[in-house]
C-alpha positions in Angstrom: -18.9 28.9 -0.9 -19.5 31.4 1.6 -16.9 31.9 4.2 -14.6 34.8 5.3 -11.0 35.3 3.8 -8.6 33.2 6.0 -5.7 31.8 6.3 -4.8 28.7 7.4 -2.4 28.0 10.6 -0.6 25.2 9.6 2.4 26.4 11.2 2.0 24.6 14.7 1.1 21.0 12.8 4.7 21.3 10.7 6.3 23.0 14.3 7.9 25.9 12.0 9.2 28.8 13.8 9.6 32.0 12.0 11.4 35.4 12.5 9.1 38.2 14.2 10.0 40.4 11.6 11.6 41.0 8.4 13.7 44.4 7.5 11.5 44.5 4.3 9.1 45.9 6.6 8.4 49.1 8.4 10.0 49.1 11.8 7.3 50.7 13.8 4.6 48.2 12.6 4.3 46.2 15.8 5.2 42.6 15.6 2.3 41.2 18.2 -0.3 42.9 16.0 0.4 41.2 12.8 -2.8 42.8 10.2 -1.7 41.4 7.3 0.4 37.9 7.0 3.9 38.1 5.1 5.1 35.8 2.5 7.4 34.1 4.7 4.3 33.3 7.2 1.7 32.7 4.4 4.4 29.4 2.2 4.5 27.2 4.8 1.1 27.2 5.9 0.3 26.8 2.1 2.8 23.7 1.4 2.2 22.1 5.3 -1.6 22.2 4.4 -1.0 20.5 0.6 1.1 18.1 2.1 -1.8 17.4 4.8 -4.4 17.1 1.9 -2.0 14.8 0.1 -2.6 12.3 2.7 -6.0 13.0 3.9 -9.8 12.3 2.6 -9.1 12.9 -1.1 -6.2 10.4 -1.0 -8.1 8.1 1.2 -11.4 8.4 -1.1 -9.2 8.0 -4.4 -7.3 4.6 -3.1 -10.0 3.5 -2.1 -12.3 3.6 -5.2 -8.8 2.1 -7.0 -8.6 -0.8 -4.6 -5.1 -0.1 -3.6 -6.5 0.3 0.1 -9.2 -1.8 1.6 -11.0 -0.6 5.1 -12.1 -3.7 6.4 -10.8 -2.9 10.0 -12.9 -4.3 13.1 -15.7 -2.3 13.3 -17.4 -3.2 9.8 -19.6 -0.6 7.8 -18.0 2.4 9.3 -17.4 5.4 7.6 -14.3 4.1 5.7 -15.6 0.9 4.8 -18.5 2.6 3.5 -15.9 4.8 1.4 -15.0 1.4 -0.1 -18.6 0.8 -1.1 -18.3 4.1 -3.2 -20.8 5.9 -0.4 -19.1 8.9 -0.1 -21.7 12.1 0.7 -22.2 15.3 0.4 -21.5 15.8 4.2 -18.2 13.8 3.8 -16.4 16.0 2.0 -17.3 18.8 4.0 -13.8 19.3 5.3 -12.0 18.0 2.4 -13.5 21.0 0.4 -13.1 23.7 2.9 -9.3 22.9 3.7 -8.8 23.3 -0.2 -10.8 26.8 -0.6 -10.5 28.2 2.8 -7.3 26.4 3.7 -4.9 26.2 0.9 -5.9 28.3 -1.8 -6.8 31.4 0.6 -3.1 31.0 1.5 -1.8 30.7 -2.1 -4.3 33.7 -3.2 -2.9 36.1 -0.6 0.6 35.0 -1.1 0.4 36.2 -4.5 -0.9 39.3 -3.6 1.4 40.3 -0.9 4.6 39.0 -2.6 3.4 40.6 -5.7 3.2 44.1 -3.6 6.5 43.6 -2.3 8.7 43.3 -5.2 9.1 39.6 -4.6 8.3 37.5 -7.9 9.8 34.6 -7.3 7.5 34.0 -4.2 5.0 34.6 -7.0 6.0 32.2 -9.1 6.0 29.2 -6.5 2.6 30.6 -5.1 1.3 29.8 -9.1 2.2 26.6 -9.8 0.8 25.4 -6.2 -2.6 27.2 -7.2 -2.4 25.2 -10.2 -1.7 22.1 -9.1 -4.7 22.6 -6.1 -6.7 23.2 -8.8 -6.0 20.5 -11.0 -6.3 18.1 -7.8 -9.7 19.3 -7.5 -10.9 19.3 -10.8 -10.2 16.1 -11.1 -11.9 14.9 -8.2 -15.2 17.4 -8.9 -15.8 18.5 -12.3 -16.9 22.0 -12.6 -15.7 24.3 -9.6 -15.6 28.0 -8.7 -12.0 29.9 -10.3 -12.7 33.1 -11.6 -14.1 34.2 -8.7 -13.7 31.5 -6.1 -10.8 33.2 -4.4 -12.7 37.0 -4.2 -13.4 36.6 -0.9 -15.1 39.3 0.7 -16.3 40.4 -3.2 -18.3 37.1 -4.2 -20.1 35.4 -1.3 -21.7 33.1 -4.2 -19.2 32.4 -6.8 -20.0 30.9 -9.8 -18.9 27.3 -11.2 -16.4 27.5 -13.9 -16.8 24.7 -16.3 -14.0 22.5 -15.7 -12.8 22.6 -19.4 -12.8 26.3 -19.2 -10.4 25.9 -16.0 -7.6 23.7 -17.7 -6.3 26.0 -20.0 -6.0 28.7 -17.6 -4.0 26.6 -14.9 -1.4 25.6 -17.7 -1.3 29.3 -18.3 -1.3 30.0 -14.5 2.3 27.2 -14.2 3.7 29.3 -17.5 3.5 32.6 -15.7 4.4 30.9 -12.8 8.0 29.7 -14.6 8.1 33.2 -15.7 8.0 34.6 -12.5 10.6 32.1 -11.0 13.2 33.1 -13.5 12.5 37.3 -12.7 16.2 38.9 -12.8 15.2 40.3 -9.1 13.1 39.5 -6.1 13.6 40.9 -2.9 12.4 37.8 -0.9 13.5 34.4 -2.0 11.0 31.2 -1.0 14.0 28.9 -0.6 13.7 28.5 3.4 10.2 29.1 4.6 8.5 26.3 2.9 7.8 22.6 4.0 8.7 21.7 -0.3 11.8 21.8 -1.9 13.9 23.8 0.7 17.4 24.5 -0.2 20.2 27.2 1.2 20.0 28.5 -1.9 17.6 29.9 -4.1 19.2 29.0 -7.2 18.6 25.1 -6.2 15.1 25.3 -5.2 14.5 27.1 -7.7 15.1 24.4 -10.4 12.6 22.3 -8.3 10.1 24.5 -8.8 10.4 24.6 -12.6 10.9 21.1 -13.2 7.5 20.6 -11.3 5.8 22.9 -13.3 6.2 21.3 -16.8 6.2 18.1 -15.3 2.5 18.9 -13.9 2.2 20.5 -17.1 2.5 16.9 -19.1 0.7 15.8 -16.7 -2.5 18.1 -17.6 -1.7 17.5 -21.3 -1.8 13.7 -20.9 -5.6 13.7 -19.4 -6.7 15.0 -22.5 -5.5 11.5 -24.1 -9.1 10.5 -24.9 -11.4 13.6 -24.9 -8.5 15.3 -27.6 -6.2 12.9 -28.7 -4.8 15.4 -31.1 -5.0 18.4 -28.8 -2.7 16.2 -26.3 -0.7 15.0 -28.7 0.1 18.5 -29.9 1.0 20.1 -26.9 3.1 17.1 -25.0 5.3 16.8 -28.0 5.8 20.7 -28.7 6.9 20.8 -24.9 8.9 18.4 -24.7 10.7 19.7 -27.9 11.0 23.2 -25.8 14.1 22.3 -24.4 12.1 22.6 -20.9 13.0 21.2 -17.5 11.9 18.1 -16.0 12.2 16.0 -13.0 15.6 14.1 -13.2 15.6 11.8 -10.4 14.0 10.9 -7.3 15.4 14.5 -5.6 12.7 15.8 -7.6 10.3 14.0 -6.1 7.3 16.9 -5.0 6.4 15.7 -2.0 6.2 17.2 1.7 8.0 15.2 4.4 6.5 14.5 8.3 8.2 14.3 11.1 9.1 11.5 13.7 7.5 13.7 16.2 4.3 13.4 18.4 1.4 16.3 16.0 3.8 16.2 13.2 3.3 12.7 11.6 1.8 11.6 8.5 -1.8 11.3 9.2 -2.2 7.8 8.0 0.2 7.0 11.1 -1.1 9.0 13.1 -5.0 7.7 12.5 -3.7 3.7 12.3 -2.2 4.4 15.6 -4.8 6.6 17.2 -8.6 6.1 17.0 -9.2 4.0 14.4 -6.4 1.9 14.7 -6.0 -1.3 12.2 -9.0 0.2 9.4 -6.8 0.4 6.6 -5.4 -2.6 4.5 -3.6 -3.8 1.7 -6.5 -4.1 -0.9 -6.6 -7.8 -2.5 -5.9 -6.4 -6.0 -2.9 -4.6 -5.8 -1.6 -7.3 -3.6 -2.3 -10.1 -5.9 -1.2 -7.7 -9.0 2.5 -7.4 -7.1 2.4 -10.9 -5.8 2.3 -12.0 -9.5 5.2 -10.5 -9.9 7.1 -10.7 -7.1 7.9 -7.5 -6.3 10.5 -6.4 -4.0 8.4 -3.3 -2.9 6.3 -5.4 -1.2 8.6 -5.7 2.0 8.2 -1.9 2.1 4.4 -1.2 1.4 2.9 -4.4 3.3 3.6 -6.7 6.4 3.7 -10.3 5.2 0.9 -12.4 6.3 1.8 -14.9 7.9 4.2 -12.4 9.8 7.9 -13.2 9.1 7.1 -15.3 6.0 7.3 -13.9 2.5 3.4 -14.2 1.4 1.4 -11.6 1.2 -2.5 -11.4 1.6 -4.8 -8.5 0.3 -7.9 -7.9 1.8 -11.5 -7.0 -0.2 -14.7 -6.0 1.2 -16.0 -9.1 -0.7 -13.9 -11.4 1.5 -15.2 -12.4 5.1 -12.0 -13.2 5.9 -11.5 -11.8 9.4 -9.3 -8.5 9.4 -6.5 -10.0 11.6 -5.6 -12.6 8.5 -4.8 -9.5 6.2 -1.1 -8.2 4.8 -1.3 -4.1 6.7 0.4 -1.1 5.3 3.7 -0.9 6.1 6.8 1.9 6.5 6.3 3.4 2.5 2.9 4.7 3.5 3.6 5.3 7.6 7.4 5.8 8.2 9.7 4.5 10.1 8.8 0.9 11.7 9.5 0.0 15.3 11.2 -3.2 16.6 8.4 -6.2 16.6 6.9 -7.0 19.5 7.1 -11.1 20.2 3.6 -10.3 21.9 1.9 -9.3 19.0 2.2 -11.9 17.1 -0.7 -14.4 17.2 -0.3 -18.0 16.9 -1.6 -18.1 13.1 0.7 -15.8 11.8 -1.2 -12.3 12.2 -0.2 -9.4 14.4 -1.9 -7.3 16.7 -2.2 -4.1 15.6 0.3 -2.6 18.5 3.0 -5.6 17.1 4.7 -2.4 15.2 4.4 1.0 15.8 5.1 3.7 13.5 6.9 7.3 13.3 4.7 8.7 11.0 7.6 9.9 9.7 6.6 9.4 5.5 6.1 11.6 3.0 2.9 13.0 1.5 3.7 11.8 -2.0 2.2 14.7 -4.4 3.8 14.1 -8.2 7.1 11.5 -8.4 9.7 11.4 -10.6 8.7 7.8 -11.7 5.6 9.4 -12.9 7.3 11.5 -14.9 9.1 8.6 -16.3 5.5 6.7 -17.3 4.0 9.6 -18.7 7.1 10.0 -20.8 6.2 6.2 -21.6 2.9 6.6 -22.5 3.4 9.5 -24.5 6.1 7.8 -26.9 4.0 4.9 -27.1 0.8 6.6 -28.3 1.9 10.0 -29.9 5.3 9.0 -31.0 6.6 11.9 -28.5 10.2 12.3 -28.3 12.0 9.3 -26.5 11.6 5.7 -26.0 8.8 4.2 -24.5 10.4 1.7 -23.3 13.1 3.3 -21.9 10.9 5.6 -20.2 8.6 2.7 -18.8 12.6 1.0 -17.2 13.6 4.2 -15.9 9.9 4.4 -14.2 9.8 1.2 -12.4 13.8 1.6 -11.6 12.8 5.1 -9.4 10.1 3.3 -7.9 11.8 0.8 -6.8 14.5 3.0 -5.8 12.2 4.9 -3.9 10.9 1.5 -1.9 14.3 0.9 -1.3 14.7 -2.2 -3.4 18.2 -3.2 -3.4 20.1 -2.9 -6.4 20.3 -6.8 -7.2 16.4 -7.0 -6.6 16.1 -3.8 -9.3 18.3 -5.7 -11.7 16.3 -8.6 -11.4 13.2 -7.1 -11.7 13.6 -4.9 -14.7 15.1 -8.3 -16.3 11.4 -10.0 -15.7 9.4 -6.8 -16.5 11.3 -3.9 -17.7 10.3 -4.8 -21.3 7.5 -3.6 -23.3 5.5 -6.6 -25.4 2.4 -7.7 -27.0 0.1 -4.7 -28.7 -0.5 -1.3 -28.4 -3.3 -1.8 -26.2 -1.4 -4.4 -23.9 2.0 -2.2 -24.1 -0.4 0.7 -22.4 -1.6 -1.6 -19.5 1.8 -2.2 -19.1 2.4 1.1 -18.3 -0.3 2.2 -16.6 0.0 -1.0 -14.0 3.4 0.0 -13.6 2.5 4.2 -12.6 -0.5 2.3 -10.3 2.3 0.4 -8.6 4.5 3.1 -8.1 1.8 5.5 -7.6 0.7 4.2 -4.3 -1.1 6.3 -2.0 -1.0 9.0 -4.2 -3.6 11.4 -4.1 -6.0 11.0 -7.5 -3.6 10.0 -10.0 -4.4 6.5 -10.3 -8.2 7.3 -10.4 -7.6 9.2 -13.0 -5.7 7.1 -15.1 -8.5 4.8 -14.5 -11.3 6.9 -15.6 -9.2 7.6 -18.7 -7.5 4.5 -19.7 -9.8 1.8 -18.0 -5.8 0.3 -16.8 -5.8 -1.2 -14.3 -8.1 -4.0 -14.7 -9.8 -3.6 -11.2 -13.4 -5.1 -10.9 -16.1 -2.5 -9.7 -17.9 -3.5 -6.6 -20.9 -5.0 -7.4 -24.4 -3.5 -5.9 -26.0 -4.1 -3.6 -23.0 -3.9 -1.7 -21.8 -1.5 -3.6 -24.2 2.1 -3.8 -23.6 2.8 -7.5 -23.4 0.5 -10.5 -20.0 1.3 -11.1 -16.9 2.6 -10.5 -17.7 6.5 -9.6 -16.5 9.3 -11.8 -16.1 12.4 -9.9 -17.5 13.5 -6.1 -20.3 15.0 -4.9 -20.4 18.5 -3.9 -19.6 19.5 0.1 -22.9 19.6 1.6 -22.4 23.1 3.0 -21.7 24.7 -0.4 -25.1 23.5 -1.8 -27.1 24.7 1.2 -25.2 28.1 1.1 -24.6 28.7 -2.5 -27.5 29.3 -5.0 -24.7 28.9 -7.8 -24.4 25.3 -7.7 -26.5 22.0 -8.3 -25.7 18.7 -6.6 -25.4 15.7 -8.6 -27.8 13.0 -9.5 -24.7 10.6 -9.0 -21.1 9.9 -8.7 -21.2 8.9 -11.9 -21.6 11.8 -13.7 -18.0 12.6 -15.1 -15.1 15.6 -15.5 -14.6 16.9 -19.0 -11.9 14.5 -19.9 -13.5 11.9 -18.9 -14.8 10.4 -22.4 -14.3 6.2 -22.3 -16.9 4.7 -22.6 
């Protein structure tokens, strides 16, 4: 990982427009030769560029591999459809990679720094817990990666790889001095404005975001250990829990960064679907026929119905020649705010051209939701008798995510009478759960993956070779291309099978 210290320029993406100065500082520094960025500068760029990664590559790459998106657009074996087939390279996740070190995490670093320098904890504190969550993000997705010195930038031009079970004790450290720092009697700066997540007027109510998020990523953390430390996980989940600590408490909660209906300030996903590679992305046949089977009302927001202005739904695969036009598409949940149809665009057997609708890109990057909260809590009652009910936990779960879809109430009350209850085994009770948090998890950077590699729920079918480049369903990424030419520290995979530490099903 050799690159400069930098800091990313979100700003102009997320059109934020800040104050030329601040009367914390010196009033002869000059204000058009900025040397060293201030904390209301360096937030934004930090939470505009999490929110892009939130719907970018890694997201794409992890719904992908769980079949919730299919890339069967018209141009077949492209680069996403390829992603589909589980080649993802070295060289793909060049950018991906970079945008987290150099991008993100340069921000975060050097907002601790300054806002630590200024007397400003509470800057701190929210700087913390978005290093940890990064971090978990991309442990997840890589394995062993560079954290004790990864962010030394100008000190280490060849940081070492931290083993990745070394790393997850000191992000849930790195979230509890982060609370600390949130709830600091003083700070002379207070990040309740200049930030693209959880903006309030006050800081008092952005404030409680903040922690809520923080022990809700925290559970989070704990519950990947399910099957490498059962009793570790276990442990921990219920002696939080019993901490009296703040958690999400409803769909306000939700972290997530919001676009804009505005020409450079959409979602990407909209922005891509209506740009150069229009119509790639699809409703993947699994997750289509999983919420078919249960008629689910979040269907009219997630999908078009194929036929168009019928109520079926199709999912696409890249085992089905099907032609692309015959497919469901992502819909408003994922790309925003849907224009009126266009008679035009619809084809005589049902389909749609892919300028029918148009999009305001206007969605959220979805980053950790309050009805994830709610199947976590489900999951842990059910298998470490943690405080609560599982299955009260598992109704409250599907009720925000419905509620998030915009079910109406009469279609949430009808659904939670068909599958708000718990049955069958232990084992069944789980897949339960986890097929719920993959329904309401969609397009959700890495979760679902995750709960995949540790649970084996959902019950998707791996690709089969030779279509497919691996036998099976791959376990972690390669590493950026760039970073193993440039950095003797690091070895490249033999696979994308080779797993994280947690990682332990067989």
């Amino acid at each position: 990982m050799k690159y400069p210290k930098l800091l990313s320029i979100a700003l102009v993406s997320a059109g934020l427009i800040f104050p030329s100065c601040d009367s914390f500082f010196d009033v002869n520094d000059d204000p058009n030769n900025i040397t060293v960025a201030r904390a209301t500068e360096i937030l934004p760029a930090a939470t505009t560029n999490l929110g892009f990664m939130g719907v970018s590559d890694l997201m794409r790459y992890s719904n992908l591999i769980m079949q919730q998106f299919s890339a069967q657009g018209p141009v077949l074996n492209n680069t996403f459809t390829n992603y589909e087939r589980y080649s993802i390279s070295d060289s793909d996740v060049n950018n991906t990679w970079n945008s987290i070190f150099a991008g993100i995490l340069a921000d975060l670093e050097q907002l601790i720094k300054v806002s630590t320098e200024n007397g400003s904890p509470h800057y701190t504190g929210v700087a913390k817990i978005l290093k940890a969550y990064t971090y978990q993000v991309t442990v997840d997705a890589w394995g062993d990666v560079p954290y004790t010195e990864g962010l030394k930038f100008g000190e280490v031009q060849y940081p070492k790889y931290d083993d990745d079970a070394v790393i997850y004790p000191q992000l849930i450290a790195l979230l509890d001095e982060g609370i600390a720092d949130l709830n600091a009697p003083t700070s002379l700066l207070e990040p309740n404005s200049f930030t693209t997540i959880y903006a309030a007027p006050t800081w008092a109510a952005s404030k409680v975001k903040w922690e809520r998020l923080a022990n809700t990523l925290k559970l989070r953390m704990f519950l990947h250990y399910s099957e490498s430390d059962p009793a570790f996980a276990s442990q921990q989940i219920r002696a939080l829990i019993s901490s009296g600590a703040e958690f999400m408490k409803a769909n306000d909660d939700n972290f997530q960064m919001m676009f804009l209906n505005q020409a450079q300030r959409q979602n990407p996903l909209a922005s891509i679907e209506g740009g150069q590679f229009r119509d790639q992305f699809f409703p993947n046949r699994f997750l289509v026929d999983l919420m078919n089977s249960k008629e689910d009302p979040r269907r009219t927001a997630y999908f078009i119905p194929f036929p168009f202005n019928s109520t079926s739904y199709k999912g696409s695969s890249i085992l089905d020649p099907t032609p692309s036009a015959l497919y469901s598409r992502l819909h408003s949940y994922l790309k925003g705010t849907a224009s009126a149809v266009n008679p035009a665009g619809v084809l005589a057997n049902g389909s749609i051209q892919g300028t029918a609708i148009t999009y305001g890109g206007d969605a959220p990057s979805r980053l950790l939701l309050y009805s994830e909260y709610n199947f976590i809590r489900a999951e842990a009652a059910l298998r470490f008798g943690a405080p609560g009910d599982a299955e009260t936990f598992f109704r409250e779960g599907i009720r925000a995510s419905l509620s998030n879809a915009n079910a109406t109430p009469a279609a949430i009350t009808t659904y939670l009478a068909a599958h708000g209850t718990l049955t069958g085994t232990a084992a069944a009770k789980l897949e339960q759960i986890i097929n719920q948090k993959y329904i309401a998890n969609f397009g959700v950077v890495m979760e679902n993956w995750t709960d995949w590699r540790r649970t084996g729920y959902p019950n998707i079918k791996p690709i089969p070779t030779p279509i497919a480049v691996w036998n099976g369903v791959p376990r972690s990424l390669f590493y950026p291309f760039n970073e193993i030419s440039s950095n003797p520290n690091i070895k490249q995979k033999a696979t994308l099978l080779e797993r994280v530490f947690w990682d332990t099903r067989p």
